[in-house]
Structure formats: structure tokens, C-alpha cells
C-alpha positions as CSV (number, residue, x, y, z in Angstrom):
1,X,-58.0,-3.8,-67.8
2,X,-55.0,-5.8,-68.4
3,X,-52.7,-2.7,-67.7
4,X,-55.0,-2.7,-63.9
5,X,-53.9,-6.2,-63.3
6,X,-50.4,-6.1,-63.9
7,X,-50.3,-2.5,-61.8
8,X,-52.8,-3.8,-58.7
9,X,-51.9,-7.5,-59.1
10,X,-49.1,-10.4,-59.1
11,X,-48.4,-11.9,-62.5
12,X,-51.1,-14.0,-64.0
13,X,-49.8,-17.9,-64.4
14,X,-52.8,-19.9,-64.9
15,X,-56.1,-20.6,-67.0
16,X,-58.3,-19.4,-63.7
17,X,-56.3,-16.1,-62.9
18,X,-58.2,-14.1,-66.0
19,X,-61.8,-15.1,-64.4
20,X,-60.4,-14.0,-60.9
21,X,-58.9,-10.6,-62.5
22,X,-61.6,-9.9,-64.7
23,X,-64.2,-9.9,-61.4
24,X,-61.1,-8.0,-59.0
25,X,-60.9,-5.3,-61.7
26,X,-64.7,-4.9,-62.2
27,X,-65.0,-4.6,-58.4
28,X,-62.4,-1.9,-58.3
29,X,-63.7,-0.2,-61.3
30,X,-66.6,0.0,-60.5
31,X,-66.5,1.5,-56.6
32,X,-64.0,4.1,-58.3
33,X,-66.8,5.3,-60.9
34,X,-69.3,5.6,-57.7
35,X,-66.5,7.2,-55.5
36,X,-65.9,9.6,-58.0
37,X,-69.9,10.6,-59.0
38,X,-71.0,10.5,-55.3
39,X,-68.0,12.8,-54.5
40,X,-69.2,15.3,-57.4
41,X,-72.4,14.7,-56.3
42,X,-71.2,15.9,-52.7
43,X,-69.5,19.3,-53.5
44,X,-72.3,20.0,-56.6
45,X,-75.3,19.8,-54.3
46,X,-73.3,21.5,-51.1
47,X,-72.5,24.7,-53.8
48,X,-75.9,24.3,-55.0
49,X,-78.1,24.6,-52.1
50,X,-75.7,26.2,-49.7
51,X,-77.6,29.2,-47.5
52,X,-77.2,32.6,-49.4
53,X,-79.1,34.6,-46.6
54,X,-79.7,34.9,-43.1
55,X,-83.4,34.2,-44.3
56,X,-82.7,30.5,-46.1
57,X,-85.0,27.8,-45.1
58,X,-84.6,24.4,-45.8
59,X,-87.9,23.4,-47.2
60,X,-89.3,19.7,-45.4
61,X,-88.5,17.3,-47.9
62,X,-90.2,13.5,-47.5
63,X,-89.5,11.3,-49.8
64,X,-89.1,10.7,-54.1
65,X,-89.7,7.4,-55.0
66,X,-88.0,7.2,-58.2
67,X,-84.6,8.6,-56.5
68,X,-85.2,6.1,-53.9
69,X,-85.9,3.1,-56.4
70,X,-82.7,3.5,-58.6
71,X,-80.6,3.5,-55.3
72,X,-81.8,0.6,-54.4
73,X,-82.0,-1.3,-57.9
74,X,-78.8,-0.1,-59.0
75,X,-76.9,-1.6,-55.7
76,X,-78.8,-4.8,-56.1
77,X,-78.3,-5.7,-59.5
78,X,-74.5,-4.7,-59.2
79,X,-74.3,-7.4,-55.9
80,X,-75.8,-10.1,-58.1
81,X,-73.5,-9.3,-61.0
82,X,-70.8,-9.5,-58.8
83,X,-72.4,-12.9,-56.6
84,X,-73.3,-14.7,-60.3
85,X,-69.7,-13.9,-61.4
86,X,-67.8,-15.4,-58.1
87,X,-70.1,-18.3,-57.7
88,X,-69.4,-19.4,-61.3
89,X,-65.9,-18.7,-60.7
90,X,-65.9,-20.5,-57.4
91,X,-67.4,-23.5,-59.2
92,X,-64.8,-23.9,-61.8
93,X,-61.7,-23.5,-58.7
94,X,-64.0,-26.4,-57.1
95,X,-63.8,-28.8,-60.1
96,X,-61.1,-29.9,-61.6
97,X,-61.0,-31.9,-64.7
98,X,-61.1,-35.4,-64.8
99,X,-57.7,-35.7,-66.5
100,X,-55.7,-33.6,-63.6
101,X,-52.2,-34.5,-62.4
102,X,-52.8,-35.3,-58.7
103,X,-50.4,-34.8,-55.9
104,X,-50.5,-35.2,-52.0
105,X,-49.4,-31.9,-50.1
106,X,-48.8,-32.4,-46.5
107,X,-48.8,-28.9,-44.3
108,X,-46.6,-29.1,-41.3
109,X,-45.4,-26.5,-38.8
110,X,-43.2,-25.5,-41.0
111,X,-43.3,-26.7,-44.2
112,X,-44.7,-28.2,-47.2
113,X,-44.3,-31.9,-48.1
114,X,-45.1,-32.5,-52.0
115,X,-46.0,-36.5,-52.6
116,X,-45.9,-37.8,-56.1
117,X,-47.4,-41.0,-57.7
118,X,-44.5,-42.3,-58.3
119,X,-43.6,-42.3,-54.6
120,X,-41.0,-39.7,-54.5
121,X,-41.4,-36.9,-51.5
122,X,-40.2,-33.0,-52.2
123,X,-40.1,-31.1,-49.5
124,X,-40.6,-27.0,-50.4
125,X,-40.6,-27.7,-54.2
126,X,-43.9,-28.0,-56.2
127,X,-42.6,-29.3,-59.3
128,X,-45.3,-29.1,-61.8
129,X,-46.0,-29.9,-65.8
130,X,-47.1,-26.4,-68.0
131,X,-50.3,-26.6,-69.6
132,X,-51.7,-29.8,-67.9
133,X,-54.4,-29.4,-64.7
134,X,-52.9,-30.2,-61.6
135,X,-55.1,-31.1,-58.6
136,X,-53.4,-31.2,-55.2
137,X,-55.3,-32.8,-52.0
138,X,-54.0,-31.6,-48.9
139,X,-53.7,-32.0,-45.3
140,X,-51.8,-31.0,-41.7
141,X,-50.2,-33.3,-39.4
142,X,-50.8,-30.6,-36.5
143,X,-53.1,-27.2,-37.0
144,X,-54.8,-25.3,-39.9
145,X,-52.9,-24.3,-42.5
146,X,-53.9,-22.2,-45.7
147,X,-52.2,-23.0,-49.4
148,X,-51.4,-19.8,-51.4
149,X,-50.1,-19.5,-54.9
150,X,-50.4,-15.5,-55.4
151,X,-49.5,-16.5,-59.1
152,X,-52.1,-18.9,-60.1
153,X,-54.7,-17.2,-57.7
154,X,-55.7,-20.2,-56.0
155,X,-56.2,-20.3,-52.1
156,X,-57.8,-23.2,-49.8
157,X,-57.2,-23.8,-46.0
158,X,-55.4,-27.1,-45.4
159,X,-57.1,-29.0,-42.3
160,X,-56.2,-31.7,-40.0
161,X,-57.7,-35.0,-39.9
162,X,-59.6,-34.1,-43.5
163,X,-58.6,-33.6,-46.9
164,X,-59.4,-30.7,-48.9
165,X,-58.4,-29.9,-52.8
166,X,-57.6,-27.2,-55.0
167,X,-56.8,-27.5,-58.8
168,X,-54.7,-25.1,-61.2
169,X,-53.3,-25.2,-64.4
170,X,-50.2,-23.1,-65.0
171,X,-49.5,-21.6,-68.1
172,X,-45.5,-20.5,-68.2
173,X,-42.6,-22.4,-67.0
174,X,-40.9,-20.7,-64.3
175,X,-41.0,-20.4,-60.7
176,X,-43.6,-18.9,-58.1
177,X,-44.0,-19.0,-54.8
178,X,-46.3,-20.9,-52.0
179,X,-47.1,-18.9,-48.9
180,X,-49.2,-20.0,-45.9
181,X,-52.0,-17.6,-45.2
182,X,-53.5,-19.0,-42.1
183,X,-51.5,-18.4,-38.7
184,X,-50.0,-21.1,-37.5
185,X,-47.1,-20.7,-35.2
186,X,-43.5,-19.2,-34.4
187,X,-42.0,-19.5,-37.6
188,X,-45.7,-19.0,-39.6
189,X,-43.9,-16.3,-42.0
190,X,-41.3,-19.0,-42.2
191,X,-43.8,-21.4,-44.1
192,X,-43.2,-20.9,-47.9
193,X,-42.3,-23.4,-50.9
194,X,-41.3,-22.4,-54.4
195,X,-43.6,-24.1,-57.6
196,X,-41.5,-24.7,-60.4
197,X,-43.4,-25.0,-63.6
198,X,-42.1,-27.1,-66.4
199,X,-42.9,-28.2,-69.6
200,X,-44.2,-31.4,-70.0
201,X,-41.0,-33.3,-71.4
202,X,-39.2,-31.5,-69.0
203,X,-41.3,-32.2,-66.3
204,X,-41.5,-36.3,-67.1
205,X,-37.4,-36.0,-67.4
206,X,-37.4,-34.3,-63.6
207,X,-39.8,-36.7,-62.3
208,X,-37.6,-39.8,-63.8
209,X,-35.0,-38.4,-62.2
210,X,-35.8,-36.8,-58.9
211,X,-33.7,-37.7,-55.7
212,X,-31.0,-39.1,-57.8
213,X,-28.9,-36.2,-57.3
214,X,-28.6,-36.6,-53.5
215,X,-26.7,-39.7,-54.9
216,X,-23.3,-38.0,-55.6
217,X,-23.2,-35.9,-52.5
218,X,-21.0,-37.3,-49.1
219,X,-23.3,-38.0,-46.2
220,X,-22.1,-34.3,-44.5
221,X,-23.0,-32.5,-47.6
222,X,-26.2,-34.6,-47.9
223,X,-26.9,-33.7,-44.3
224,X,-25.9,-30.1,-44.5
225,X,-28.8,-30.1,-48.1
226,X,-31.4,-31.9,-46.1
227,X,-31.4,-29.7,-43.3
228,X,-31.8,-26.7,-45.5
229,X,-34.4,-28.9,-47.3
230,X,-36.6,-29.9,-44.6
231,X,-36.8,-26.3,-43.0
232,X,-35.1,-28.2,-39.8
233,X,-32.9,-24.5,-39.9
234,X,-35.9,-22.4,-39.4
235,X,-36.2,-24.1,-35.7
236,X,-32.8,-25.0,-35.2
237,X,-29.7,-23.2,-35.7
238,X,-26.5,-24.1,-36.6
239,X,-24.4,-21.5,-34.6
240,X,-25.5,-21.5,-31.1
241,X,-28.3,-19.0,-31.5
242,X,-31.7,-20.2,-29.9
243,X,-34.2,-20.5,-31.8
244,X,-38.0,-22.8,-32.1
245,X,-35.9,-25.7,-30.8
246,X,-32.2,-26.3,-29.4
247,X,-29.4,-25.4,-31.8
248,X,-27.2,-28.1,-33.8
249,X,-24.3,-26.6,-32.9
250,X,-22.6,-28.8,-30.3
251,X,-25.6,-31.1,-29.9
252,X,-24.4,-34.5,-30.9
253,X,-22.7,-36.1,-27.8
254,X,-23.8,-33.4,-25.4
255,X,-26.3,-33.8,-22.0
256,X,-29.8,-32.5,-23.2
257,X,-32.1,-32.0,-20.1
258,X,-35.5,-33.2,-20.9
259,X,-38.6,-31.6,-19.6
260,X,-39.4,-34.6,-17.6
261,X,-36.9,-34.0,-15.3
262,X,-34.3,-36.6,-16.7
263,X,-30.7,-36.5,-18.8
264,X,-30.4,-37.8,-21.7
265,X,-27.0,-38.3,-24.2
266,X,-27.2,-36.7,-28.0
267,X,-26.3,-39.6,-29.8
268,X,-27.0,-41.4,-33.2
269,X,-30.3,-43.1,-31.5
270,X,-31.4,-39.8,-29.8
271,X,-31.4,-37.8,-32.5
272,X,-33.1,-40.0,-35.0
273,X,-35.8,-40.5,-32.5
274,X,-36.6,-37.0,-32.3
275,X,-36.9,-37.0,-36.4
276,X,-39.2,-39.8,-36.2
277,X,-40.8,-38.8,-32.7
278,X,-40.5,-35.8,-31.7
279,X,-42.5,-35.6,-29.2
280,X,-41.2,-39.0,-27.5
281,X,-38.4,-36.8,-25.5
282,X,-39.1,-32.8,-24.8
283,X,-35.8,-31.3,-24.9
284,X,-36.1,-28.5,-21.4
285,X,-37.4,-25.0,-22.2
286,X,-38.9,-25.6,-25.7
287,X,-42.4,-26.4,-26.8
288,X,-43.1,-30.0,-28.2
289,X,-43.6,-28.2,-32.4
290,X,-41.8,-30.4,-33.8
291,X,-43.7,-32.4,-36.7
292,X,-42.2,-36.2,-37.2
293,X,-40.0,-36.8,-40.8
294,X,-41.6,-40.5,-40.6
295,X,-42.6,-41.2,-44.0
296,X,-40.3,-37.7,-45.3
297,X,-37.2,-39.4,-44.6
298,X,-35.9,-42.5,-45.5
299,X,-32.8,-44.0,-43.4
300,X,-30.1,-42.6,-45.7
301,X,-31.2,-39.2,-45.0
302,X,-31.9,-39.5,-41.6
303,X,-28.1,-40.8,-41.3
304,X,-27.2,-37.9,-43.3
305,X,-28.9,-35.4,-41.1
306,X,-27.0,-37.4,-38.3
307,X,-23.2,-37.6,-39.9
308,X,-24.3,-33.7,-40.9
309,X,-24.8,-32.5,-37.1
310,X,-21.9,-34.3,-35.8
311,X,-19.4,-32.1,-37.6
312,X,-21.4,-29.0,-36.3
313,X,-19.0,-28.5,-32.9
């Protein structure tokens, strides 16, 4: 079975994949024994009772109750194996233990937003302990999105204007990655995060320290991280190209037509309005998309994003 899973099936990287894998390979296992019998069945009975003569009659044949039973019993008990099975295994997905690690995860179009206790906000990193549970309660800022970890088998639809939770508990350090499984825009294919598992110590030392990198970069390099960060690059380019949205490249201290009719000048205030409110001033020819960075980005970063786009001429 295990040999199955690792042909048919991503690597298994939590305590709920073997439940999940055990019921997918007893699914698969089990249409291929009645593929195979009814297809012997098949060519048996057509050799068996083919016509020999000109003279063969098929004789009138009405019914046989105990052939009729067993395909019926058979089928049944096999769909409440298999209901009994993914309702118990839906229950455990749907409760996590009282001792889970929790974490906020904000879907937007297009990324993930990761929100720790400790008040420190990753943006396409899930940085996680090994060997702890880990329950994340999720939300959208703007449509229906759908959480995905292939890896840790683990799925749930993440809604606006609700919250809805899934739990896991990886078992290897290492990395895996998010996808979004619900369609939710443009750049919908765009819309995946990376989980990086650590060990616990490891973990507690990366949450200690998180952000404080950012520390020793210059405000362009900052910028230039932050952009590539925040998924700002999968909407805007940064070498004239059109894209979701306008292109950084000569933005700042250009004439940006807005959709109500009026001019506007790219400066320092316009562009960290359209971070914050993005839909306050509809650049001309592109859809309002954009989600708002308010509580993502703290000044620093904003004016990093800022000092970042000015050098982009």
C-alpha cells in the first residue's frame, strides 16, 4: 500500500495523511479488483454463450434472486465502508486538539497573509513547529478562496466575511507548498505560499527573530524584497510589461489617468494610498483587484516599497 501512495500520491507530512491514504488506496484498490473480475467476467460469458449455429436461441431469462441480492449487498456494504471510513476521518480533520498552535491566514487576490500571536505578519511563508498541531483560522478580504497543502492532505475553502479552520500536524521539517484550489481571479495560478516546517527549538528561535532581518537591508533593497514578498510583482511589473495593474517601471513622478476621468501625479502620497486604498483612485484601463496592505505593512515598509519604485526609471 505504502509503495501505492508514494507512486499515485504527494509525500505524506502529517499525522492525518495515513487515514486519508489508507481510504484513497482502498478506493483505488478496490474499483481495480471489480474492473478486472467484471472485465473477465465480460469476455468469459461472451465466449461462453456466444451463437454456435444458425439455430441458437437465447432462452427468456427473468430474474435470479440470489445473483440479484449479492449485487446489491456487495455495493452497499462497500459504500458504507467507505462513508464510515471518511466520516471518521472528516471528524478528526474537523477537530483539532485543544493544545494547537493557532495562526490567522488571510486569503487575498493574490496571496497568503500568515498572522502570528506574537503579532508578527508573513506574507507567503507558513512557518510552522514539527510535531506540534497547528490550527489555522482563515478568511478573504475579497472572494472565495480554497487552502491546499497537497503534503499534509488538508483542504478547506477560505470565505469572506466568516471564518473557517483547518488543523494539521506535520511530521518532517522541510518545505511544502500552499496552493489555492478555488478560482479566484487573473493571477489565481499565481496564488501559492511555501510551509516551512521546523523543529520546535528551531521554530521558537525563527519566531524570536522574524522581521529582524529586514533590519540590515537599505530601504531600495528592502523595497525591491517586499515587493517580491507581497506578490505586488504578479500584478505589477517592473519592466514596462502590462500586467493585473500598471507597471512600476517609470511610475513614480509620472501622470496616471484615473478612471474617473481626472490626472493624478505618482508621488510618495499617491502611491501609499493605493497600498492602503486601493480602490480610493482607479488607475485607467485596469480593474479595481487590488487588496489594501493596511494592517500587512507597517510605515517602514510602505516607505520601502516607495524609495524601491523610485529607482525603477
Amino acid at each position: 500500500m505504502n509503495s501505492l501512495s508514494d507512486f499515485m500520491l504527494p509525500p505524506a507530512k502529517s499525522t492525518l495523511a495515513g487515514q486519508t491514504d489508507a481510504l484513497f488506496n482502498f478506493i483505488n484498490v478496490t474499483s481495480l479488483i471489480f474492473l478486472i473480475g467484471i472485465t473477465f467476467a465480460i469476455i468469459y460469458f461472451s465466449w461462453k454463450y456466444r451463437r454456435r449455429s444458425e439455430n441458437d436461441v437465447t432462452p427468456v431469462i427473468t430474474h435470479n434472486n440470489k445473483l440479484e441480492i449479492t449485487w446489491s449487498v456487495i455495493p452497499l456494504i462497500l459504500v458504507i465502508i467507505v462513508f464510515g471510513w471518511g466520516f471518521t476521518g472528516y471528524m478528526n480533520k474537523a477537530t483539532p486538539p485543544n493544545d494547537s498552535y493557532e495562526i490567522r491566514v488571510v486569503g487575498k487576490s493574490w496571496l497568503w497573509e500568515f498572522h502570528y500571536p506574537n503579532g508578527y505578519v508573513s506574507v507567503g511563508e507558513l512557518h510552522v513547529p514539527e510535531d506540534r498541531p497547528v490550527k489555522l483560522v482563515m478568511s478573504s478580504t475579497d472572494v472565495i478562496h480554497s487552502f491546499y497543502i497537497p503534503d499534509f492532505r488538508v483542504k478547506k475553502d477560505v470565505l469572506p466575511n466568516r471564518y473557517t479552520s483547518l488543523w494539521f500536524e506535520a511530521t518532517d521539517p522541510g518545505e511544502s507548498v500552499v496552493f489555492c484550489t478555488e478560482y479566484c481571479g487573473n493571477a489565481h495560478s499565481n496564488m501559492m505560499a511555501t510551509t516551512i516546517v521546523h523543529t520546535q527549538e528551531d521554530f521558537q528561535s525563527w519566531l524570536e527573530t522574524a522581521g529582524s532581518a529586514d533590519e540590515n537591508l537599505t530601504p531600495v533593497e528592502l523595497g525591491e524584497q517586499l515587493t517580491t514578498r507581497n506578490a505586488c510583482t504578479t500584478c505589477h511589473s517592473v519592466d514596462g510589461s502590462v500586467l493585473q495593474g500598471p507597471s512600476f517601471q517609470g511610475l513614480f513622478g509620472s501622470e496616471a489617468p484615473l478612471e474617473s476621468g481626472e490626472t493624478v501625479s505618482v508621488d510618495e502620497n499617491y502611491i501609499r494610498e493605493s497600498i492602503l486604498e486601493p480602490q480610493a483612485k482607479i488607475h485607467e484601463g485596469f480593474q479595481p483587484v487590488m487588496p489594501s496592505y493596511a494592517g500587512t505593512l507597517d510605515d517602514n515598509q510602505i516607505n520601502a516599497i516607495i524609495e524601491y519604485i523610485k529607482t525603477l526609471d
